[in-house]
Structure formats: C-alpha cells, structure tokens
C-alpha positions in Angstrom: 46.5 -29.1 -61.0 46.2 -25.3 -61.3 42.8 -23.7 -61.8 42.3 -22.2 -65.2 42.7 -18.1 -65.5 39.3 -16.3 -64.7 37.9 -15.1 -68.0 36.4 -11.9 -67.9 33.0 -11.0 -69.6 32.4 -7.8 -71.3 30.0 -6.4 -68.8 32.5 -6.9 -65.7 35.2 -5.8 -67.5 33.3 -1.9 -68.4 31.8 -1.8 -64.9 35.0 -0.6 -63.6 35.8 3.6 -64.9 39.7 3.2 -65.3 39.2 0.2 -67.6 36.2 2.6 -69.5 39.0 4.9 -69.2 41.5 2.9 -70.7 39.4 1.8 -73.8 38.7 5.5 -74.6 42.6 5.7 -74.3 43.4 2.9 -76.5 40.1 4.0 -79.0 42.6 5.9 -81.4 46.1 4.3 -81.3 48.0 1.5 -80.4 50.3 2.2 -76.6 52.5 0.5 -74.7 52.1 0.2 -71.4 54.5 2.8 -70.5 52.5 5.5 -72.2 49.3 4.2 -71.1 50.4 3.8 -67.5 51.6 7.8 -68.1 48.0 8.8 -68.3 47.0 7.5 -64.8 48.4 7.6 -61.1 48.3 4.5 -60.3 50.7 1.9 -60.8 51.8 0.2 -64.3 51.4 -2.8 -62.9 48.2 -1.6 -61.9 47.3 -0.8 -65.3 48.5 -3.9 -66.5 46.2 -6.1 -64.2 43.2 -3.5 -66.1 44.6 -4.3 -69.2 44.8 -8.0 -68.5 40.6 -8.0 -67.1 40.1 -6.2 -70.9 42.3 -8.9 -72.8 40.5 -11.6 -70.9 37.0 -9.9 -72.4 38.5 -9.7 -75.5 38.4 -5.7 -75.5 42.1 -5.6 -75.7 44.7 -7.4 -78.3 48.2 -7.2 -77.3 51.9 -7.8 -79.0 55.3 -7.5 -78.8 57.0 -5.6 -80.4 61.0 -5.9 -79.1 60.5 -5.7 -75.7 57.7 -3.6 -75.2 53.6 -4.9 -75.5 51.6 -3.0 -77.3 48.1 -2.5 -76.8 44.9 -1.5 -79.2 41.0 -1.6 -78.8 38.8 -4.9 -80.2 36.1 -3.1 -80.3 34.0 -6.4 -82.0 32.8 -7.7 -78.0 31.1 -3.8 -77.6 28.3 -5.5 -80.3 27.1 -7.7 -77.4 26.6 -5.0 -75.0 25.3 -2.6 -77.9 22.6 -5.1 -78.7 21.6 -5.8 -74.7 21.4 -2.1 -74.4 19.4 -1.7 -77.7 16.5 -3.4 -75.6 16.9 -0.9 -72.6 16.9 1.6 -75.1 13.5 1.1 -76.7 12.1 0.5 -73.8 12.6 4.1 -71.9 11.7 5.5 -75.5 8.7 3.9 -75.4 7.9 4.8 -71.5 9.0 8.6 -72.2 6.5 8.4 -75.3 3.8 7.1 -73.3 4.6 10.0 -70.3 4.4 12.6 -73.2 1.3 11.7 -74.7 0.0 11.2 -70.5 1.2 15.2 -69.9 0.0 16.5 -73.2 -3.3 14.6 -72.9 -3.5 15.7 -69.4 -2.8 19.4 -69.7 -5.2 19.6 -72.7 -7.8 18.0 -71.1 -7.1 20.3 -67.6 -6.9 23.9 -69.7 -10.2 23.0 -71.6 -12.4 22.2 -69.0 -10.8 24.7 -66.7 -8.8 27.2 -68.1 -8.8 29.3 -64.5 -7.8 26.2 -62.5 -4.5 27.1 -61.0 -6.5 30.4 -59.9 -9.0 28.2 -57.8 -6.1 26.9 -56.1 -4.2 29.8 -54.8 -7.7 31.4 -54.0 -8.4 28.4 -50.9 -4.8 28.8 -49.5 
C-alpha cells in the first residue's frame, strides 16, 4: 500500500524564502506556472515542487484552465500564523516597554543625583 502524500503545515511551508517569494508573487494575480517559473532561476519543475509544499498548506489553490494550471494566493491559513505571532508580538511590546521605563527611570534617577557624573569618570582614567 502507498504512504499517503506529506501534508505540509503553514509554518514549514513559509520557512523556506522562494516559497515567501512565491506568495508575494501570487498576492496580486492568478499565474501559471510558466509565468511564475519566469520570475526565478531555477527550474519550473522546481517551482512546481514549491508550489505543490504551498497547495499542501493550503496557501495555494490551483486549476486548469485548458492545458495550463493556474495558480492564486489562499491567504485564509496566514490567520493561524497571524494569531501565533500576535502572542510574540505583545510580548516584545511589553519587554521594550518595560526597558523604556528601566532607561528613563534610570537616567533620571542618574542626572538628579549626579548631574556631573560622566565628568567623575573621565577624570580617574
């Protein structure tokens, strides 16, 4: 019996920057291969086994249309990664708030009890 086809998962299929590359292609219109594969050096059957790793993510719909395919962006499996990002997100805003308030607090606290204190230095080198 044959093993079932590997199904991709958003996150593996972005890690790789010709298949970023190729959604940011397809963001605007609907190619065929032909004019995709125009865009890179590489192969078209390269660029078809990157398109193939976004269909299987669900990032890319393909159809026929005569005897070409056709693909277009889904952008609808982005959400995921949008919302695990959102996390990441609020946390460095909150850790660059925190650093902020750290320096500003810091360099208040430095100027007002010492306003001559980088002077002090320089004088003991």
């Amino acid at each position: 019996m044959a093993e079932p086809a590997t199904k991709h998962d958003v996150f593996q299929a972005i890690a790789d920057p010709t298949r970023r590359r190729l959604l940011h292609l397809l963001g605007d219109d609907e190619l065929p291969v032909t004019v995709i594969s125009g865009h890179f050096t590489m192969s078209r059957t390269a660029v078809s086994k990157h398109l193939r790793v976004l269909a299987d993510a669900g990032l890319v719909k393909d159809r026929k249309v005569g005897r070409e395919t056709r693909y277009r962006l889904d952008p609808e499996p982005l959400l995921e990664l949008k919302r695990w990002l959102a996390y990441y997100e609020r946390y460095w805003d909150n850790k660059l708030s925190a650093l902020k308030r750290f320096v500003e607090s810091d360099s208040n606290n430095s100027e007002a009890s010492d306003p001559f204190g980088s002077l002090k230095l320089m004088d003991k080198e």
